[in-house]
MARVO-219581 format. One line per 4 residues: number of its first residue (from 1); for each residue x, y, z of C-alpha. Coordinates in Angstrom, 1 decimal. Example, Ala and Ser with C-alpha at 12.3 -4.5 7.8 and 13.67 -1.06 7.14 Angstrom:
REM residues 2
1 = 12.3,-4.5,7.8 | 13.7,-1.1,7.1
END
This chain:
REM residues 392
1 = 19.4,37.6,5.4 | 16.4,34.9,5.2 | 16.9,31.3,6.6 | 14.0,30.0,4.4
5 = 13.9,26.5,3.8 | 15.3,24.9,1.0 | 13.1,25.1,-2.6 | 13.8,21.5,-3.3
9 = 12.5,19.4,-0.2 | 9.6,21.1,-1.3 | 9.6,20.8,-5.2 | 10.4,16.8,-4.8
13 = 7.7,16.6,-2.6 | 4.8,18.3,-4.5 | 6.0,16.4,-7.3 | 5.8,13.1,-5.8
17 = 2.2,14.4,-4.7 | 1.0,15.4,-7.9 | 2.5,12.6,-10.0 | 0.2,10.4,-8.0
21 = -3.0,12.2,-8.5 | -1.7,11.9,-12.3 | -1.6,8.2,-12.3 | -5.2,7.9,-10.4
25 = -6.5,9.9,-13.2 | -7.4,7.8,-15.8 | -9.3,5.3,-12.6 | -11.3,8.5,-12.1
29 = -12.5,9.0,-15.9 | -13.9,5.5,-15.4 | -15.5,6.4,-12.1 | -16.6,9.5,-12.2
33 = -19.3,9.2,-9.5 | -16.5,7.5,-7.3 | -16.9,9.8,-4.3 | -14.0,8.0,-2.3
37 = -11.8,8.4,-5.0 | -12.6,12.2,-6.2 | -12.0,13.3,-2.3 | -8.4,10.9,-2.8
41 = -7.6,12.9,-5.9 | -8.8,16.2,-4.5 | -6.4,15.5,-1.5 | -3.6,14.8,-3.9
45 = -3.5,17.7,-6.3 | -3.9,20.0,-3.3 | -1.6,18.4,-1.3 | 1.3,19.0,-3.9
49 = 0.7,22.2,-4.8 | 0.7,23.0,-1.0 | 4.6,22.4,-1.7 | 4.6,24.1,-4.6
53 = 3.0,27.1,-3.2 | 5.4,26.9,-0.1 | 9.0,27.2,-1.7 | 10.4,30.6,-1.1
57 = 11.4,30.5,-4.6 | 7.5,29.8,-5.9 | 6.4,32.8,-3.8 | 8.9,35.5,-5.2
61 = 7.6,34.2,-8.7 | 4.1,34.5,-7.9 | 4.1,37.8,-6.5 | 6.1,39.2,-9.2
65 = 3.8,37.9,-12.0 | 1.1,38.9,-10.3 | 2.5,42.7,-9.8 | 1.0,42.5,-6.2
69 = 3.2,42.3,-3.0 | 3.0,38.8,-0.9 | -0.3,37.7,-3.5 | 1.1,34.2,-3.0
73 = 0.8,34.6,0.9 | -3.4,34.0,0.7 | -3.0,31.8,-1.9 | -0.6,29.5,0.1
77 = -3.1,30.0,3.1 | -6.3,28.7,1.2 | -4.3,25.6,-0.1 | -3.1,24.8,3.4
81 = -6.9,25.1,4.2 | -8.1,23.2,1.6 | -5.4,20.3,2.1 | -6.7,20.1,6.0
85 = -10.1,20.2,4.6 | -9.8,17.7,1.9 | -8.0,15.8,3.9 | -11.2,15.4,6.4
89 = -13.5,14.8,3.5 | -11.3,12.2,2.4 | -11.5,10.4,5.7 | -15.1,10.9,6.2
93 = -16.0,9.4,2.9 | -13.2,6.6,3.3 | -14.6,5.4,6.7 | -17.7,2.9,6.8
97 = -20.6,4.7,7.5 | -24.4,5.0,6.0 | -24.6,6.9,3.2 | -26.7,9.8,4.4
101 = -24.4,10.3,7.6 | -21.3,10.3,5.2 | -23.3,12.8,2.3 | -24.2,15.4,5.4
105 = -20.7,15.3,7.0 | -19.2,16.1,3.6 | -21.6,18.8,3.2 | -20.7,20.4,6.4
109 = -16.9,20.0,6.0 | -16.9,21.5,2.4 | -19.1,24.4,3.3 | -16.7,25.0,7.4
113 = -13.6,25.0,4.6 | -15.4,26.7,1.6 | -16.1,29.7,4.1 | -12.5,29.9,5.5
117 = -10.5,30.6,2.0 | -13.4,32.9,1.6 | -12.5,34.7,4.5 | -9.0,33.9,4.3
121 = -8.7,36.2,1.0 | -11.3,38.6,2.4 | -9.2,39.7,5.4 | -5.9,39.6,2.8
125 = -7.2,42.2,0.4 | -9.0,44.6,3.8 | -5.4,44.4,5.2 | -2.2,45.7,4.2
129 = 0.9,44.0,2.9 | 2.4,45.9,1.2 | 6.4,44.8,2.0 | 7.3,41.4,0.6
133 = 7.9,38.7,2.7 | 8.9,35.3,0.9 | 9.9,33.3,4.5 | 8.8,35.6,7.5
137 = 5.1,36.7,6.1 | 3.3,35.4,9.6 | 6.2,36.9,12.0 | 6.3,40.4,10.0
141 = 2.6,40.7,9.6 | 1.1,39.4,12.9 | 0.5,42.8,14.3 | -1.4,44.2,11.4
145 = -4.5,44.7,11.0 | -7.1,41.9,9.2 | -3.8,40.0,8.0 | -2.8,38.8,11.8
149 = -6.9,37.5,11.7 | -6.2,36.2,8.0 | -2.9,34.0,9.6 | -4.8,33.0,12.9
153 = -7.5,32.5,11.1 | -5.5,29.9,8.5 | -3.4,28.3,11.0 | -6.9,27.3,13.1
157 = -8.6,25.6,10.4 | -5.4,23.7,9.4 | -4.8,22.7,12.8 | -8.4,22.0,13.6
161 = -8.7,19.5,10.2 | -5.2,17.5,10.4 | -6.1,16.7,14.1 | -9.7,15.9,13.6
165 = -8.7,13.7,10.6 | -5.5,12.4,12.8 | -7.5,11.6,15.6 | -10.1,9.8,12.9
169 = -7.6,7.5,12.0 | -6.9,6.5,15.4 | -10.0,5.6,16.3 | -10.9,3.7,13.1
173 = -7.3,1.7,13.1 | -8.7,-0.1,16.5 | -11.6,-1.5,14.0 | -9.4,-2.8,11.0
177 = -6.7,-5.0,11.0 | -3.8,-5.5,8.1 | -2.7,-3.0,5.7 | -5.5,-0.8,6.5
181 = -4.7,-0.4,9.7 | -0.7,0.1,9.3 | -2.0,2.9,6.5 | -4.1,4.4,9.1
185 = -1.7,4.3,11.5 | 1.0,5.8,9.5 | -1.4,9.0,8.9 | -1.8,9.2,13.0
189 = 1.3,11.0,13.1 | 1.8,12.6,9.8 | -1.2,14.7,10.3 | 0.3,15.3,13.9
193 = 3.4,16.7,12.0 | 0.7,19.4,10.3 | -0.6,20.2,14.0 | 2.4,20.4,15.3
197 = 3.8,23.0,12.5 | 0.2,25.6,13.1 | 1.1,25.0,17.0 | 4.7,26.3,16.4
201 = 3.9,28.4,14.3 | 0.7,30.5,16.9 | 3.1,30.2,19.9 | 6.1,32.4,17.6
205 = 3.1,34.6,17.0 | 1.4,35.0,20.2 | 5.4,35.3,21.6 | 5.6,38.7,18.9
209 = 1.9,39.8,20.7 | 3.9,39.6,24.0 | 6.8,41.4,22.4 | 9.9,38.6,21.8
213 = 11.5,38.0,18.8 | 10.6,34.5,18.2 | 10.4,34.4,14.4 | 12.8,32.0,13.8
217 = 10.4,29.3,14.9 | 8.6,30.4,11.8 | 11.2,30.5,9.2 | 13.7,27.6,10.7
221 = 11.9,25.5,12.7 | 8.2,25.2,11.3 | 9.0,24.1,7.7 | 10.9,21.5,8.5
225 = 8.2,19.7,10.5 | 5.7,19.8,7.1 | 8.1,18.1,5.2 | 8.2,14.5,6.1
229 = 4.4,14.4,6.6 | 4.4,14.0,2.8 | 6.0,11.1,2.3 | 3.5,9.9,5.5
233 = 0.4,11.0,4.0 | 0.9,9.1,0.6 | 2.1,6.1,2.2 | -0.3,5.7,4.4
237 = -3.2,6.7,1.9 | -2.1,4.0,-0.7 | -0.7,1.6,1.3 | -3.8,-0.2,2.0
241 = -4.4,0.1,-1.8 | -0.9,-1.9,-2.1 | -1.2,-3.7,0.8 | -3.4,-7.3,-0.4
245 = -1.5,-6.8,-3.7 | 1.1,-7.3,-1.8 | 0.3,-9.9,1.0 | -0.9,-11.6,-2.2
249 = 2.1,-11.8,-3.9 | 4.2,-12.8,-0.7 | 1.8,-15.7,-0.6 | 2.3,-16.8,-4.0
253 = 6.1,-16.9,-3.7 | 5.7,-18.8,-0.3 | 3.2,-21.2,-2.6 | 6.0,-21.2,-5.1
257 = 9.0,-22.0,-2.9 | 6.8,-25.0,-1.2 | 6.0,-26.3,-4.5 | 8.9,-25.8,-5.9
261 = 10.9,-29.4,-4.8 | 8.0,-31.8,-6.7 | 8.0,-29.4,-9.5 | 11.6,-29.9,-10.1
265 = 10.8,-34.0,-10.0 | 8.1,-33.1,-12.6 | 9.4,-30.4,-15.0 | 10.7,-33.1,-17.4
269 = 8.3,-35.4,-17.5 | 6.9,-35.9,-21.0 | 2.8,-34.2,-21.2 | 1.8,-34.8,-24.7
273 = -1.0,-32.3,-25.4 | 0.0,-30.1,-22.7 | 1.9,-26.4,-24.2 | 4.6,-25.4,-21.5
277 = 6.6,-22.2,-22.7 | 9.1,-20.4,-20.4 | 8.1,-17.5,-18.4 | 10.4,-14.7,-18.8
281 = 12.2,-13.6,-15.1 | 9.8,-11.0,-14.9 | 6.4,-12.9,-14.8 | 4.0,-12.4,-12.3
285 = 4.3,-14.8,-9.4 | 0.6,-15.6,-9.7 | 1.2,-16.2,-13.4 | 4.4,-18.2,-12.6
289 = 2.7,-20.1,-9.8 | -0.6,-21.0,-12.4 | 1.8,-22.5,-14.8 | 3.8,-24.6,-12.2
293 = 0.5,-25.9,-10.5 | -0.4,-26.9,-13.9 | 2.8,-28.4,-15.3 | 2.6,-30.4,-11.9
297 = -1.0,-32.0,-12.5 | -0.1,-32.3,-16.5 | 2.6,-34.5,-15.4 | 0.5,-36.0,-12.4
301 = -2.0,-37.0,-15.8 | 0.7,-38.3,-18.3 | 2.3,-40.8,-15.4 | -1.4,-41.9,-14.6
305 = -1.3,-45.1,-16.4 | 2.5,-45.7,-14.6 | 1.5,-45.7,-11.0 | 1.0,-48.9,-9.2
309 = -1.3,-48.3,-6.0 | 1.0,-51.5,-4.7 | 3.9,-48.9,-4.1 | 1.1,-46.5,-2.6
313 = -0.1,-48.9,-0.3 | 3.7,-50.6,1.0 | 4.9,-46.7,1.2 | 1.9,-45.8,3.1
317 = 2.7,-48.9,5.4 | 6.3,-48.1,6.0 | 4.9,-44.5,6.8 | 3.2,-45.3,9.5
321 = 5.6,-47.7,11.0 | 7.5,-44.9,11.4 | 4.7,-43.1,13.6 | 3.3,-39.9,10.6
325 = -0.1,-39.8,11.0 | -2.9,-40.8,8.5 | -2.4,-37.8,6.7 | 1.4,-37.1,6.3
329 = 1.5,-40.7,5.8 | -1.2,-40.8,2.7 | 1.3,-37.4,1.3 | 4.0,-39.6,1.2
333 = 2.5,-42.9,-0.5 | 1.0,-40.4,-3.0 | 4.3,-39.1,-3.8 | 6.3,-42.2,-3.9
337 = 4.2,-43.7,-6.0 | 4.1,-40.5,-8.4 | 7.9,-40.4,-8.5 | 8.4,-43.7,-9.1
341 = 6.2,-44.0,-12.1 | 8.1,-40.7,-13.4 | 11.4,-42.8,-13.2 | 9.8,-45.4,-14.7
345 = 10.1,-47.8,-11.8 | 6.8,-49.9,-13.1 | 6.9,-50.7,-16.5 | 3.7,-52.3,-16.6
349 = -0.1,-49.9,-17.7 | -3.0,-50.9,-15.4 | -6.4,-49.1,-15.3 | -6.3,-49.0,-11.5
353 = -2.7,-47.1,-11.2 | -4.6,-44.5,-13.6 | -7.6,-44.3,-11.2 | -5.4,-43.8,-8.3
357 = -3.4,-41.0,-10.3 | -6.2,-39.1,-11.3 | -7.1,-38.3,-7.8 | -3.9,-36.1,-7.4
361 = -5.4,-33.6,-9.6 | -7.7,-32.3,-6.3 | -4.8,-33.0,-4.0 | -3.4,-30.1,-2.4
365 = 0.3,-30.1,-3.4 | 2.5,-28.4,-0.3 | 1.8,-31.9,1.2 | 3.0,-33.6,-1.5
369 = 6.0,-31.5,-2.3 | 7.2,-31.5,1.2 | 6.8,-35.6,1.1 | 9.9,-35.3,-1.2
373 = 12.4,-35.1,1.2 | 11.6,-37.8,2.9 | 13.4,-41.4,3.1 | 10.7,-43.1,2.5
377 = 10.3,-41.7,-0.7 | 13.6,-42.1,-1.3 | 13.8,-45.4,-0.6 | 11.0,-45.8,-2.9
381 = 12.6,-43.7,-6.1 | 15.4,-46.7,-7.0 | 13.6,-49.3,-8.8 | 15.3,-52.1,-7.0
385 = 13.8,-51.1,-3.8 | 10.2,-50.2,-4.6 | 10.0,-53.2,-6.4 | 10.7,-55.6,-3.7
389 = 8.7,-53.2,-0.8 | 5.9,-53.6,-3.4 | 6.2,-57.2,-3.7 | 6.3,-57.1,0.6
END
């Protein structure tokens, strides 16, 4: 009876794997010469057929297509190498450094990774394996000859990559800050998950050199440490590519929600000249948040000729008998004066209310639309009442 792991944990995460190297694609036809992103896509397409390659299922189909007992078990071992490795090429590119330092590190990791599937497969086809194993390959064969130095000699270089880049990451987290650094440190331990699995993995081994029976560390309890790290690795690799997309869009919808109180005053006012369409609910909050800012100064323009710097200057007085400071207090004549005009509180046109208006078009508007709420303003809305404070 085997106790292999099951085949879709590891189908669902090779395909999550390798449907992301298929959408950075067409960004690498574009930039070909991009050596960050070739090492990202590298990492990628390796990484998810590492889970491919892993399923017991997978390996029972490639050795029988192939006609050769356990020919999956090298090639499963040069992908784990090459994920470690690309993994470690991806970092050293990916990390600030001159551009010579970073071409001769890459050069020296390719080559250290190049030369271990070399070996890897060497020491596969000098050994023999000739009984197939699709769960307990490392446990059956760590006593025989040139395979045990092919599966030591794997579970090394994986180990020796993941903690190098792990260890990478954790260095160069403490020099970034924001989404960066919560992508680096996210990697921190899911390349500790790979270095935990080869650790497990050497001490079942050496256990079987010292003559226990610890294969079960192999088949039950190693797999299920690889797992999770893929869900790690890709969010921390493309979360800092997310990351100011996203900050960005939590900022516009803040922007949006502090605007949002004056806009409502605004939305109807008449702007002859001005095009206003509705946004469909699935606009962009930076496009929504453009076309509010601009309905907003549209309508600051069309009440330009309505607003009487008289109800500026008494609201600005009665704001600073209530103690706001210059600034709060110039928000809230600003905005009783706009809202009055949009109510048509002054009927009369004068060339000086438009020259005051037209300096709201470079005034930031979160002060303004938080000046809405308040009583002055309020007080200032009903025609009655700004007409006799503006009289005052």
């Amino acid at each position: 009876m085997q106790h292999g792991p099951n085949n879709t944990a590891f189908w669902i995460c090779g395909s999550l794997l390798l449907l992301i190297c298929a959408a950075k694609l067409p960004a690498l036809i574009r930039r070909p010469h991009d050596q960050l992103l070739r090492a990202a896509v590298l990492l990628l397409f390796i990484g998810g057929w590492v889970f491919f390659l892993a399923a017991p299922d997978s390996i029972a189909m490639i050795n029988r297509i192939s006609g050769v007992p356990n020919f999956a078990a090298p090639l499963a071992y040069s992908a784990l190498t090459g994920f470690a490795g690309a993994s470690l090429l991806l970092i050293i590119n990916w990390r600030p450094a001159p551009p010579r330092v970073t071409r001769r590190a890459s050069r020296v990791c390719i080559s250290a990774y190049a030369l271990a599937i070399i070996a890897i497969n060497a020491l596969f086809w000098c050994g023999n394996a000739s009984v197939e194993q699709l769960t307990l390959f490392d446990g059956y064969y760590a006593q025989t000859p040139f395979i045990r130095e092919m599966i030591v000699l794997y579970l090394v270089a994986h180990a020796v990559g993941t903690l190098t880049t792990s260890v990478l990451c954790r260095r160069w987290s403490k020099q970034v800050d924001g989404s960066l650094r919560a992508g680096l440190l996210i990697l921190v331990p899911a390349y500790l998950l790979h270095v935990v699995y080869d650790g497990i993995k050497l001490v079942a081994i050496g256990g079987i050199w010292a003559g226990y029976d610890w294969t079960f560390l192999i088949d039950q309890v190693a797999p299920h440490t690889a797992a999770p790290s893929a869900l790690l690795v890709v969010t921390g690799f493309f979360l800092p590519l997310v990351g100011p997309r996203l900050a960005q869009t939590v900022a516009d919808l803040r922007q949006l929600r502090v605007i949002a109180p004056l806009w409502k005053e605004l939305r109807h006012v008449p702007t002859p000249g001005a095009v206003r369409s509705k946004l469909p609910w699935w606009t962009r909050p930076a496009v929504r948040l453009t076309g509010r800012k601009t309905a907003i100064y549209d309508a600051f323009r069309a009440l330009a000729p309505y607003c009487s710097p008289g109800v500026r200057d008494a609201a600005f007085r009665a704001a600073k008998a209530t103690g706001e400071d210059g600034e709060n207090a110039a928000a809230i004549a600003d905005t009783a004066m706009v809202l009055a005009a949009s109510q048509g509180a002054l009927s009369a046109q004068n060339e000086q209310g438009a020259e005051g208006a037209s300096s709201l078009g470079h005034h930031d508007l979160a002060p303004l639309a938080q000046a809405v709420a308040s009583p002055i303003v309020q007080q200032f809305r009903e025609p009655r009442r700004s007409a006799e404070s503006s009289d005052s």
